[in-house]
N, C-alpha and C positions, 0 to 999 in steps of 0.2 A: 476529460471534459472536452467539448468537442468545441470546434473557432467560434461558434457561435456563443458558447456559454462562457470562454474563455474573454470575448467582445466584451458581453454582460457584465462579468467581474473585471472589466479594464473600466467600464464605465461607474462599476460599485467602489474599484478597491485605488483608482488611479495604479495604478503602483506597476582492369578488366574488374566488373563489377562482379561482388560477393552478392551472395544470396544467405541471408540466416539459412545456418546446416538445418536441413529435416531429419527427423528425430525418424529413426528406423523403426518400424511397424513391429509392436510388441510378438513375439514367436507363441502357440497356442498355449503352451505351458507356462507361460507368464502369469502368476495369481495377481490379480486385481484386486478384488477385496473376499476377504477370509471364506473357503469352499468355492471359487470363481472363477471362469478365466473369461476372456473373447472371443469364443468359436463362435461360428456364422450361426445362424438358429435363434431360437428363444431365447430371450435376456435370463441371463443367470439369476437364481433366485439367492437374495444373503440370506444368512440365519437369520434368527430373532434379535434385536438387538437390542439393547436397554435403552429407556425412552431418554428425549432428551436432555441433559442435565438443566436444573432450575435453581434460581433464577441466570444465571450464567456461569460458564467457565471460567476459573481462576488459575491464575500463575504467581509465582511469586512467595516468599517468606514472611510480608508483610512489609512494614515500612524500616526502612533502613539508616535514614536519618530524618529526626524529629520535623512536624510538622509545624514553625515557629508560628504563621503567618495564616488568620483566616482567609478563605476564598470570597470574595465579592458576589451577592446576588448575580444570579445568570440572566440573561436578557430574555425578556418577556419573549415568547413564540417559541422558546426551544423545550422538546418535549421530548419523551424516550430517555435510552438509559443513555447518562454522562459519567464520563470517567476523566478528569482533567488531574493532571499532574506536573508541577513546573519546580525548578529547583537551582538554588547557586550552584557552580563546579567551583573547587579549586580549580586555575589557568593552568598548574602543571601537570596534578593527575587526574584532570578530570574527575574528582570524587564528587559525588553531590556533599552538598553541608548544611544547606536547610532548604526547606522546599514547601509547599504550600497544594494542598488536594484538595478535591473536592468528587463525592461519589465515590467509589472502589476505584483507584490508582492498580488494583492488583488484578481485575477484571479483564478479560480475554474481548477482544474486540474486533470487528473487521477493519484493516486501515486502507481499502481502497485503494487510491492512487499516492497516498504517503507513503506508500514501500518502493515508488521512485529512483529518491535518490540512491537508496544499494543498489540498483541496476547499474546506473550512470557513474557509480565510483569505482564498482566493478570493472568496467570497461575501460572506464579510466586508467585501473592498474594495469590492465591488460598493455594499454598505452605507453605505459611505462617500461614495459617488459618488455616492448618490443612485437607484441605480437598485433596489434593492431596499428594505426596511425589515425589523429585526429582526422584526414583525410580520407580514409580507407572508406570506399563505397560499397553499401548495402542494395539492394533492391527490393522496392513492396512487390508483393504476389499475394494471388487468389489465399494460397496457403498462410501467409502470417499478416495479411490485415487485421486488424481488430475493428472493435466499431466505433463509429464518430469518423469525425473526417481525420483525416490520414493524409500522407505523403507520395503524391505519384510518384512515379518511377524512380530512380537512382540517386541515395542521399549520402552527405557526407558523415563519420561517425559523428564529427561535431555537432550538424546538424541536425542529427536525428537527439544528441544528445538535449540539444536546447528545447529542441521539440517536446518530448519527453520532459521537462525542467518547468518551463515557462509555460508552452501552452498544455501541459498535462496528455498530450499524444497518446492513447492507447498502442497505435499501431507501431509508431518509434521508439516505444517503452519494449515493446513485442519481440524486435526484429534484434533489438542490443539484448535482452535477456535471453534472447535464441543462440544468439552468436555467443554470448559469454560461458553458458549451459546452466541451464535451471536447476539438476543436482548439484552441480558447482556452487552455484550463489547461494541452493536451500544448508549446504552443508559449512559454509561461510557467516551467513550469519546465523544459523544452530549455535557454530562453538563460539560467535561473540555475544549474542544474548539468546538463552539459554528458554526464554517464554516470547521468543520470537519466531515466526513462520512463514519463510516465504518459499512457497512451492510451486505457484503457475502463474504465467501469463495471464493479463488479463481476458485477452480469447478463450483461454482455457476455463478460466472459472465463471465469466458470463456463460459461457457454452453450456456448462457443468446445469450452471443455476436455472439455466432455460429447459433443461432437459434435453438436449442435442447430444450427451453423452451418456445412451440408455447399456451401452454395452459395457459402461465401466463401471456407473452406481446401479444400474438395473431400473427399471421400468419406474419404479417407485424414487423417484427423486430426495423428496424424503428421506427415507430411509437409508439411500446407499447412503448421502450425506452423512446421516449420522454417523452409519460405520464407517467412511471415511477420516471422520475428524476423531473417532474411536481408534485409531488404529497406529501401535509404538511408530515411532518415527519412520523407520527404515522402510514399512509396510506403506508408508502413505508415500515416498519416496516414490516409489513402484505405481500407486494407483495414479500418484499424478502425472508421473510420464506418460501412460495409459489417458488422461485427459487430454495434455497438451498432442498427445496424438491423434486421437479422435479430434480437435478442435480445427486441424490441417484439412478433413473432410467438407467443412463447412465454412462460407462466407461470413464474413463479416455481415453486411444487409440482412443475410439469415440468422444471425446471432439477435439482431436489434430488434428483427420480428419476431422472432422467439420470445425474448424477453418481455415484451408489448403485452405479451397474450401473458406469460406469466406470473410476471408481477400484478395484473391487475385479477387472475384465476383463485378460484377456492382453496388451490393447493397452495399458495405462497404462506410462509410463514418466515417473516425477519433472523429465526433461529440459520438457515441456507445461508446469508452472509458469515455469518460465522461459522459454520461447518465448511464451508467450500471455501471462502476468501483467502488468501493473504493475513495472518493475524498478529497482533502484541496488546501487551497493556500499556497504561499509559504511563508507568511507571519505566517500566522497561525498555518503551520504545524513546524515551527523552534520555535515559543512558546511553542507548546507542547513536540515536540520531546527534549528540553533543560530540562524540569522536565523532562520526560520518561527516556533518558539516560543514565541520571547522578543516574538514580536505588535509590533515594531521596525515592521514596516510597514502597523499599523493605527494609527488615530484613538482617540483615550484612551476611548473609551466600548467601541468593538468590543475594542481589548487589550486591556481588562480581562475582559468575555465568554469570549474567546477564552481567557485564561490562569485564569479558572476554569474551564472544563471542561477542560483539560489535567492539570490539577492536580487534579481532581475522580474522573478514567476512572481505566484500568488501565493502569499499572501501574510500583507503586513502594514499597520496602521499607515495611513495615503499620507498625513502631522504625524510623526512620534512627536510623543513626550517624554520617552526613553530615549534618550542622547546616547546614541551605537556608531559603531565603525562600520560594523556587519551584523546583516541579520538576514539570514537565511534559513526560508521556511517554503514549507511543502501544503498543498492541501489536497486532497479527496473527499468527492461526493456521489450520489448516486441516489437510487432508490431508498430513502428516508433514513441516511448516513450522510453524515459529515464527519472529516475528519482534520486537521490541521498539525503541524507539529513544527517547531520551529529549533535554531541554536542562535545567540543576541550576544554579542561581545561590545560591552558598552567601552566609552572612551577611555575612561579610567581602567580599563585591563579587568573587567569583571567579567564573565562569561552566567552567562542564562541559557535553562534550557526549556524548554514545553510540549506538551501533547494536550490535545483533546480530543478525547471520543466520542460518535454520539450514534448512536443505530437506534433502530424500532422508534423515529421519531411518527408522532400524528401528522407530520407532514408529507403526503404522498405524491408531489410534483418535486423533479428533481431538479428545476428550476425554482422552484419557491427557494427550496433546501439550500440552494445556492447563496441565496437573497441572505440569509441566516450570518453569513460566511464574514459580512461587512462587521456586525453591532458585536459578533464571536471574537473576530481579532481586537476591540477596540477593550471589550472583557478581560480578553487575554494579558493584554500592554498593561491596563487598571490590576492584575494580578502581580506582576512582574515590577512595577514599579512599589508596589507596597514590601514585596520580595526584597528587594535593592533596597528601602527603607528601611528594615530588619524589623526585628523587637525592641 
Protein backbone atom coordinates (compact mmCIF):
# COMPACT_ATOMS: atom_id res chain seq x y z
CA UNK A 1 0.00 0.00 0.00
CA UNK A 2 1.53 3.11 -0.80
CA UNK A 3 1.91 6.43 2.09
CA UNK A 4 -0.95 7.69 0.88
CA UNK A 5 -3.20 4.86 1.53
CA UNK A 6 -1.26 3.93 4.42
CA UNK A 7 -2.24 7.91 5.70
CA UNK A 8 -5.90 6.84 4.75
CA UNK A 9 -6.01 3.80 7.14
CA UNK A 10 -4.00 5.85 9.93
CA UNK A 11 -6.96 8.07 9.62
CA UNK A 12 -9.62 4.89 9.32
CA UNK A 13 -7.83 2.43 11.80
CA UNK A 14 -5.82 5.11 14.37
CA UNK A 15 -3.76 2.33 15.28
CA UNK A 16 29.77 0.03 2.10
CA UNK A 17 26.13 -0.25 0.97
CA UNK A 18 24.53 -3.68 -0.30
CA UNK A 19 22.52 -3.86 -3.16
CA UNK A 20 19.67 -6.90 -3.13
CA UNK A 21 21.86 -9.71 -5.24
CA UNK A 22 20.47 -9.88 -9.13
CA UNK A 23 19.21 -12.89 -9.79
CA UNK A 24 21.55 -14.13 -13.02
CA UNK A 25 19.68 -14.19 -16.51
CA UNK A 26 18.13 -17.69 -16.90
CA UNK A 27 20.74 -19.61 -19.71
CA UNK A 28 18.58 -20.61 -23.13
CA UNK A 29 17.94 -24.05 -21.93
CA UNK A 30 16.14 -23.01 -18.95
CA UNK A 31 12.33 -24.46 -19.31
CA UNK A 32 9.93 -22.08 -18.23
CA UNK A 33 6.78 -23.42 -18.54
CA UNK A 34 6.12 -27.22 -20.07
CA UNK A 35 7.70 -27.13 -24.15
CA UNK A 36 9.28 -23.45 -23.44
CA UNK A 37 12.23 -21.63 -23.01
CA UNK A 38 13.34 -17.53 -23.41
CA UNK A 39 15.10 -17.35 -26.68
CA UNK A 40 14.93 -13.92 -28.35
CA UNK A 41 12.02 -14.24 -31.15
CA UNK A 42 8.35 -15.03 -30.95
CA UNK A 43 6.95 -15.74 -27.46
CA UNK A 44 6.83 -19.45 -27.00
CA UNK A 45 3.57 -20.95 -27.52
CA UNK A 46 2.20 -23.41 -24.22
CA UNK A 47 0.23 -26.36 -25.01
CA UNK A 48 -3.34 -26.58 -24.35
CA UNK A 49 -4.10 -26.47 -21.03
CA UNK A 50 -7.10 -27.30 -18.96
CA UNK A 51 -9.54 -24.48 -18.41
CA UNK A 52 -9.38 -22.92 -15.22
CA UNK A 53 -10.55 -24.75 -12.16
CA UNK A 54 -14.16 -23.83 -10.80
CA UNK A 55 -15.27 -22.46 -8.51
CA UNK A 56 -11.83 -22.25 -6.89
CA UNK A 57 -8.64 -24.10 -5.85
CA UNK A 58 -8.58 -25.98 -2.81
CA UNK A 59 -6.06 -27.14 -0.14
CA UNK A 60 -6.36 -28.87 2.62
CA UNK A 61 -7.94 -32.19 4.41
CA UNK A 62 -10.82 -30.43 5.65
CA UNK A 63 -11.36 -29.21 9.00
CA UNK A 64 -9.22 -30.25 11.71
CA UNK A 65 -10.67 -29.27 14.81
CA UNK A 66 -14.42 -28.79 15.35
CA UNK A 67 -16.03 -25.65 14.29
CA UNK A 68 -17.66 -24.83 18.24
CA UNK A 69 -18.72 -21.17 17.45
CA UNK A 70 -21.02 -19.60 14.58
CA UNK A 71 -19.45 -16.71 12.51
CA UNK A 72 -21.30 -13.23 12.94
CA UNK A 73 -23.06 -11.73 9.80
CA UNK A 74 -20.27 -9.93 7.68
CA UNK A 75 -20.56 -6.14 7.18
CA UNK A 76 -22.74 -4.91 4.61
CA UNK A 77 -20.53 -3.87 1.31
CA UNK A 78 -18.37 -6.90 1.24
CA UNK A 79 -18.94 -8.91 -1.66
CA UNK A 80 -16.84 -11.80 -3.63
CA UNK A 81 -15.66 -14.92 -2.49
CA UNK A 82 -14.67 -14.85 1.77
CA UNK A 83 -12.85 -17.33 3.27
CA UNK A 84 -12.33 -16.43 7.10
CA UNK A 85 -10.90 -18.82 9.60
CA UNK A 86 -10.02 -17.95 13.31
CA UNK A 87 -9.10 -20.34 15.98
CA UNK A 88 -7.83 -20.93 19.86
CA UNK A 89 -4.00 -22.43 20.04
CA UNK A 90 -2.87 -24.23 22.89
CA UNK A 91 0.04 -21.46 24.36
CA UNK A 92 2.55 -24.43 24.17
CA UNK A 93 2.01 -26.43 20.93
CA UNK A 94 0.37 -24.20 19.24
CA UNK A 95 -2.49 -26.78 18.16
CA UNK A 96 -5.76 -25.02 17.23
CA UNK A 97 -8.66 -26.48 19.73
CA UNK A 98 -11.53 -24.79 18.40
CA UNK A 99 -12.10 -22.36 15.74
CA UNK A 100 -14.93 -20.59 14.14
CA UNK A 101 -15.30 -20.37 9.87
CA UNK A 102 -17.13 -18.99 7.68
CA UNK A 103 -17.01 -19.68 3.68
CA UNK A 104 -14.32 -22.41 2.59
CA UNK A 105 -11.45 -22.18 5.47
CA UNK A 106 -9.85 -24.71 2.70
CA UNK A 107 -10.15 -22.45 -0.32
CA UNK A 108 -6.77 -21.24 -2.18
CA UNK A 109 -6.60 -17.42 -2.11
CA UNK A 110 -4.43 -14.56 -3.20
CA UNK A 111 -2.83 -13.08 0.26
CA UNK A 112 -1.40 -9.96 -1.15
CA UNK A 113 0.68 -8.09 1.06
CA UNK A 114 -0.06 -10.75 4.20
CA UNK A 115 2.87 -13.01 3.04
CA UNK A 116 4.92 -10.08 4.66
CA UNK A 117 5.73 -10.89 7.64
CA UNK A 118 7.76 -14.53 6.37
CA UNK A 119 10.04 -12.04 4.43
CA UNK A 120 10.87 -9.97 7.62
CA UNK A 121 11.24 -13.10 9.97
CA UNK A 122 13.24 -14.42 7.30
CA UNK A 123 15.70 -11.88 7.42
CA UNK A 124 15.44 -11.74 10.82
CA UNK A 125 16.86 -15.27 11.23
CA UNK A 126 19.33 -14.36 9.01
CA UNK A 127 20.04 -11.74 11.75
CA UNK A 128 20.57 -14.09 14.00
CA UNK A 129 22.95 -16.12 12.30
CA UNK A 130 24.98 -13.70 11.72
CA UNK A 131 24.82 -13.02 8.21
CA UNK A 132 23.00 -9.86 8.20
CA UNK A 133 22.95 -6.96 10.96
CA UNK A 134 19.77 -4.92 11.77
CA UNK A 135 22.03 -2.15 10.31
CA UNK A 136 23.32 -3.76 7.37
CA UNK A 137 22.39 -1.14 4.35
CA UNK A 138 20.47 -2.03 1.13
CA UNK A 139 20.08 0.27 -1.74
CA UNK A 140 16.75 0.87 -3.97
CA UNK A 141 17.55 0.70 -7.82
CA UNK A 142 15.95 1.12 -11.08
CA UNK A 143 16.12 -2.96 -10.79
CA UNK A 144 14.23 -3.89 -7.46
CA UNK A 145 11.67 -0.84 -6.88
CA UNK A 146 8.38 -2.03 -6.87
CA UNK A 147 5.34 0.22 -7.20
CA UNK A 148 3.81 2.70 -4.75
CA UNK A 149 6.07 4.93 -3.07
CA UNK A 150 9.34 3.46 -1.88
CA UNK A 151 12.56 4.28 -0.21
CA UNK A 152 15.21 6.44 -1.82
CA UNK A 153 18.53 5.62 -1.67
CA UNK A 154 20.31 3.65 1.11
CA UNK A 155 18.29 1.86 4.04
CA UNK A 156 18.79 0.32 7.02
CA UNK A 157 17.74 -3.77 7.30
CA UNK A 158 15.55 -2.39 10.31
CA UNK A 159 14.30 0.11 8.44
CA UNK A 160 13.34 -1.37 5.53
CA UNK A 161 12.06 -3.90 7.83
CA UNK A 162 9.35 -1.67 9.41
CA UNK A 163 8.74 -0.26 6.14
CA UNK A 164 7.71 -3.40 4.91
CA UNK A 165 5.55 -4.09 8.57
CA UNK A 166 3.90 -0.87 9.11
CA UNK A 167 3.54 0.88 6.03
CA UNK A 168 2.99 -2.19 3.82
CA UNK A 169 6.31 -1.06 1.41
CA UNK A 170 6.22 -2.91 -1.79
CA UNK A 171 9.69 -1.92 -2.67
CA UNK A 172 11.30 -2.79 1.19
CA UNK A 173 9.32 -5.92 1.09
CA UNK A 174 11.22 -6.44 -2.47
CA UNK A 175 14.84 -5.62 -1.57
CA UNK A 176 14.65 -8.13 1.91
CA UNK A 177 13.09 -10.96 -0.16
CA UNK A 178 16.02 -10.47 -2.79
CA UNK A 179 18.57 -10.48 -0.14
CA UNK A 180 17.13 -13.47 1.77
CA UNK A 181 16.47 -15.45 -1.86
CA UNK A 182 13.00 -16.28 -3.05
CA UNK A 183 13.74 -20.16 -3.49
CA UNK A 184 14.96 -19.89 -0.01
CA UNK A 185 11.93 -18.50 1.62
CA UNK A 186 9.39 -20.46 -1.31
CA UNK A 187 11.12 -23.83 0.07
CA UNK A 188 10.80 -22.65 3.83
CA UNK A 189 7.51 -22.07 4.01
CA UNK A 190 6.53 -25.29 1.55
CA UNK A 191 7.94 -27.50 4.34
CA UNK A 192 6.05 -25.50 7.21
CA UNK A 193 2.71 -25.13 5.51
CA UNK A 194 2.42 -27.46 3.10
CA UNK A 195 -1.11 -25.27 1.06
CA UNK A 196 1.14 -22.35 1.38
CA UNK A 197 2.94 -20.42 -1.67
CA UNK A 198 5.21 -17.94 -1.64
CA UNK A 199 7.25 -17.50 -4.89
CA UNK A 200 7.77 -13.80 -6.04
CA UNK A 201 8.17 -10.51 -5.29
CA UNK A 202 5.69 -8.34 -5.50
CA UNK A 203 7.41 -6.65 -8.86
CA UNK A 204 7.35 -9.86 -10.00
CA UNK A 205 3.89 -10.83 -9.86
CA UNK A 206 2.26 -7.27 -10.64
CA UNK A 207 4.76 -7.44 -13.74
CA UNK A 208 3.58 -11.08 -14.37
CA UNK A 209 -0.24 -9.77 -14.02
CA UNK A 210 0.22 -6.67 -16.14
CA UNK A 211 1.69 -8.61 -18.97
CA UNK A 212 5.32 -7.11 -18.87
CA UNK A 213 6.41 -10.93 -18.66
CA UNK A 214 5.41 -12.20 -22.25
CA UNK A 215 8.63 -14.24 -22.38
CA UNK A 216 7.87 -16.40 -19.50
CA UNK A 217 3.88 -16.91 -19.55
CA UNK A 218 3.68 -16.15 -23.25
CA UNK A 219 1.68 -13.46 -25.20
CA UNK A 220 -1.52 -14.83 -23.61
CA UNK A 221 -1.45 -13.85 -20.11
CA UNK A 222 -4.16 -15.86 -19.41
CA UNK A 223 -3.22 -18.81 -20.07
CA UNK A 224 0.63 -18.96 -19.15
CA UNK A 225 -1.00 -18.17 -15.81
CA UNK A 226 -2.95 -20.97 -15.64
CA UNK A 227 -0.03 -23.25 -16.60
CA UNK A 228 1.91 -21.51 -14.15
CA UNK A 229 -0.25 -22.10 -11.19
CA UNK A 230 -0.76 -25.91 -13.06
CA UNK A 231 2.53 -26.73 -12.61
CA UNK A 232 4.26 -29.42 -9.56
CA UNK A 233 6.24 -27.34 -7.40
CA UNK A 234 9.65 -27.53 -8.43
CA UNK A 235 8.52 -26.42 -12.06
CA UNK A 236 6.88 -23.28 -10.77
CA UNK A 237 10.10 -22.77 -8.73
CA UNK A 238 11.89 -22.34 -12.27
CA UNK A 239 9.19 -20.11 -13.88
CA UNK A 240 9.10 -17.86 -11.09
CA UNK A 241 12.84 -17.10 -10.98
CA UNK A 242 12.12 -16.56 -14.86
CA UNK A 243 9.45 -13.69 -13.54
CA UNK A 244 11.43 -12.11 -10.87
CA UNK A 245 13.92 -11.92 -13.62
CA UNK A 246 12.20 -10.40 -16.26
CA UNK A 247 10.65 -7.97 -13.48
CA UNK A 248 14.52 -6.38 -13.11
CA UNK A 249 13.87 -5.21 -16.92
CA UNK A 250 11.10 -3.01 -15.93
CA UNK A 251 10.29 0.06 -13.65
CA UNK A 252 8.30 0.30 -11.20
CA UNK A 253 6.15 3.42 -12.86
CA UNK A 254 6.00 0.89 -15.73
CA UNK A 255 4.51 -1.78 -13.67
CA UNK A 256 1.69 0.69 -12.27
CA UNK A 257 0.90 1.86 -15.94
CA UNK A 258 0.73 -1.50 -17.02
CA UNK A 259 -1.53 -2.47 -14.59
CA UNK A 260 -4.01 0.81 -15.08
CA UNK A 261 -4.64 -0.32 -18.54
CA UNK A 262 -5.03 -3.92 -17.39
CA UNK A 263 -7.03 -4.31 -14.69
CA UNK A 264 -9.57 -1.99 -16.18
CA UNK A 265 -9.08 -4.30 -20.10
CA UNK A 266 -11.41 -7.14 -21.33
CA UNK A 267 -8.70 -9.50 -20.54
CA UNK A 268 -8.74 -9.27 -16.78
CA UNK A 269 -10.27 -11.84 -14.92
CA UNK A 270 -9.81 -11.99 -10.76
CA UNK A 271 -8.88 -15.88 -11.43
CA UNK A 272 -4.75 -13.99 -12.49
CA UNK A 273 -4.58 -13.04 -8.65
CA UNK A 274 -4.76 -16.49 -7.93
CA UNK A 275 -2.85 -18.10 -10.61
CA UNK A 276 0.20 -15.57 -10.34
CA UNK A 277 0.00 -14.28 -6.57
CA UNK A 278 1.51 -15.34 -3.38
CA UNK A 279 -1.17 -17.81 -2.10
CA UNK A 280 -2.92 -19.93 1.21
CA UNK A 281 -6.05 -20.68 2.82
CA UNK A 282 -7.41 -19.29 5.46
CA UNK A 283 -7.13 -22.21 7.39
CA UNK A 284 -3.56 -22.63 6.84
CA UNK A 285 -2.29 -19.33 6.72
CA UNK A 286 -3.66 -18.82 10.68
CA UNK A 287 -1.40 -21.98 11.53
CA UNK A 288 1.27 -20.51 10.19
CA UNK A 289 1.01 -16.92 10.74
CA UNK A 290 0.28 -18.21 14.92
CA UNK A 291 4.21 -19.57 14.98
CA UNK A 292 5.29 -16.54 12.58
CA UNK A 293 3.92 -13.94 14.91
CA UNK A 294 4.42 -14.87 18.12
CA UNK A 295 8.56 -14.23 16.74
CA UNK A 296 8.81 -18.23 18.70
CA UNK A 297 11.46 -18.57 16.26
CA UNK A 298 13.56 -15.48 16.70
CA UNK A 299 16.39 -14.63 19.22
CA UNK A 300 15.04 -12.18 22.23
CA UNK A 301 16.55 -9.05 20.51
CA UNK A 302 15.00 -9.66 16.82
CA UNK A 303 11.18 -10.98 18.66
CA UNK A 304 11.07 -8.22 20.21
CA UNK A 305 11.67 -6.00 16.72
CA UNK A 306 9.67 -8.15 15.06
CA UNK A 307 6.50 -7.91 17.48
CA UNK A 308 6.72 -4.28 17.62
CA UNK A 309 6.14 -3.52 14.29
CA UNK A 310 3.41 -6.25 14.15
CA UNK A 311 1.78 -4.55 16.74
CA UNK A 312 2.71 -1.03 15.47
CA UNK A 313 1.11 -1.64 11.25
CA UNK A 314 -2.47 -2.18 10.24
CA UNK A 315 -4.55 -3.48 11.39
CA UNK A 316 -6.36 -3.86 14.55
CA UNK A 317 -9.56 -2.54 16.40
CA UNK A 318 -8.35 1.57 17.21
CA UNK A 319 -11.01 0.41 21.31
CA UNK A 320 -10.40 -3.54 21.74
CA UNK A 321 -12.87 -5.16 23.54
CA UNK A 322 -10.49 -8.04 23.61
CA UNK A 323 -8.26 -7.30 26.53
CA UNK A 324 -4.46 -8.61 24.84
CA UNK A 325 -0.77 -8.02 25.64
CA UNK A 326 -0.16 -8.49 21.90
CA UNK A 327 -1.72 -8.40 18.71
CA UNK A 328 0.02 -8.51 15.81
CA UNK A 329 -1.64 -8.41 12.34
CA UNK A 330 -0.86 -8.07 8.84
CA UNK A 331 -3.17 -6.56 5.98
CA UNK A 332 -3.20 -6.69 2.15
CA UNK A 333 -5.32 -5.12 -0.60
CA UNK A 334 -5.49 -4.34 -4.06
CA UNK A 335 -7.44 -4.62 -7.04
CA UNK A 336 -10.94 -6.03 -5.32
CA UNK A 337 -8.77 -8.17 -2.67
CA UNK A 338 -8.51 -7.63 0.82
CA UNK A 339 -6.84 -9.57 2.81
CA UNK A 340 -5.96 -9.32 6.79
CA UNK A 341 -4.49 -12.09 9.17
CA UNK A 342 -3.68 -11.65 12.52
CA UNK A 343 -2.07 -13.71 16.06
CA UNK A 344 -3.96 -12.08 19.70
CA UNK A 345 -2.33 -13.33 22.99
CA UNK A 346 -4.91 -12.12 25.48
CA UNK A 347 -3.97 -11.26 29.10
CA UNK A 348 -4.88 -14.19 30.61
CA UNK A 349 -2.18 -16.50 28.54
CA UNK A 350 -4.77 -17.44 25.75
CA UNK A 351 -3.55 -17.05 22.23
CA UNK A 352 -5.92 -16.45 18.99
CA UNK A 353 -5.39 -16.73 15.71
CA UNK A 354 -7.07 -15.31 12.25
CA UNK A 355 -7.29 -14.93 8.56
CA UNK A 356 -9.54 -13.41 6.11
CA UNK A 357 -9.89 -13.64 2.57
CA UNK A 358 -11.69 -11.92 0.30
CA UNK A 359 -10.85 -11.54 -3.85
CA UNK A 360 -13.37 -11.07 -6.80
CA UNK A 361 -15.12 -8.44 -4.58
CA UNK A 362 -17.87 -5.93 -6.83
CA UNK A 363 -15.67 -3.41 -5.46
CA UNK A 364 -13.28 -2.17 -8.18
CA UNK A 365 -11.34 1.12 -6.43
CA UNK A 366 -8.70 -0.07 -4.45
CA UNK A 367 -9.17 2.67 -2.18
CA UNK A 368 -12.88 1.91 -1.51
CA UNK A 369 -11.38 -1.76 -0.78
CA UNK A 370 -9.40 -0.32 1.69
CA UNK A 371 -12.39 1.68 3.22
CA UNK A 372 -13.82 -2.18 3.87
CA UNK A 373 -10.61 -2.80 6.08
CA UNK A 374 -12.11 -0.57 9.31
CA UNK A 375 -16.01 -2.30 9.80
CA UNK A 376 -13.65 -6.18 8.57
CA UNK A 377 -11.36 -5.80 11.70
CA UNK A 378 -14.19 -4.60 14.15
CA UNK A 379 -16.17 -8.19 12.49
CA UNK A 380 -13.09 -9.87 13.06
CA UNK A 381 -12.63 -8.84 17.20
CA UNK A 382 -16.89 -9.62 17.37
CA UNK A 383 -15.66 -13.31 16.00
CA UNK A 384 -12.66 -13.73 18.36
CA UNK A 385 -14.40 -12.54 21.34
CA UNK A 386 -17.45 -14.99 20.96
CA UNK A 387 -14.31 -17.64 20.22
CA UNK A 388 -12.85 -16.72 23.93
CA UNK A 389 -16.55 -17.16 25.12
CA UNK A 390 -16.72 -20.77 24.02
CA UNK A 391 -19.81 -22.88 23.88
Amino acid sequence: MSRLRTALLSLLLCGAPVTAQALPALPPSTPVLPDSSPPAGPAPTLPPVPPAPEPALRCGSGASVPSTVSAVPLPSGVTGRVSFYAAEYDPVTLKAVRAVTLGDPDAVHPLASSFKPLVVQGVLQDVDAGRFTLGTPFTTTAENRSIESYPPGTNTLLKLARRAIILSDNTASDILHLAYGPERLARIVRARSACTTVLLTTKAWWGAQAGLAPQVLTGDTAAGARGYAGQPFEARLGTAAALIAASRAVTGPDVERALDVSFHGPAYTPDLEVYIQNTSTARAYTDLMVGTMSGRMLAPATRSAFRDMLSSGCCRPVTPNLASRYWGAKAGSGWRVVTLTGEVETRDGRVFGYTYLNDGSDTRDSLEMERQIRPVVQWIERNLLNLQRGP
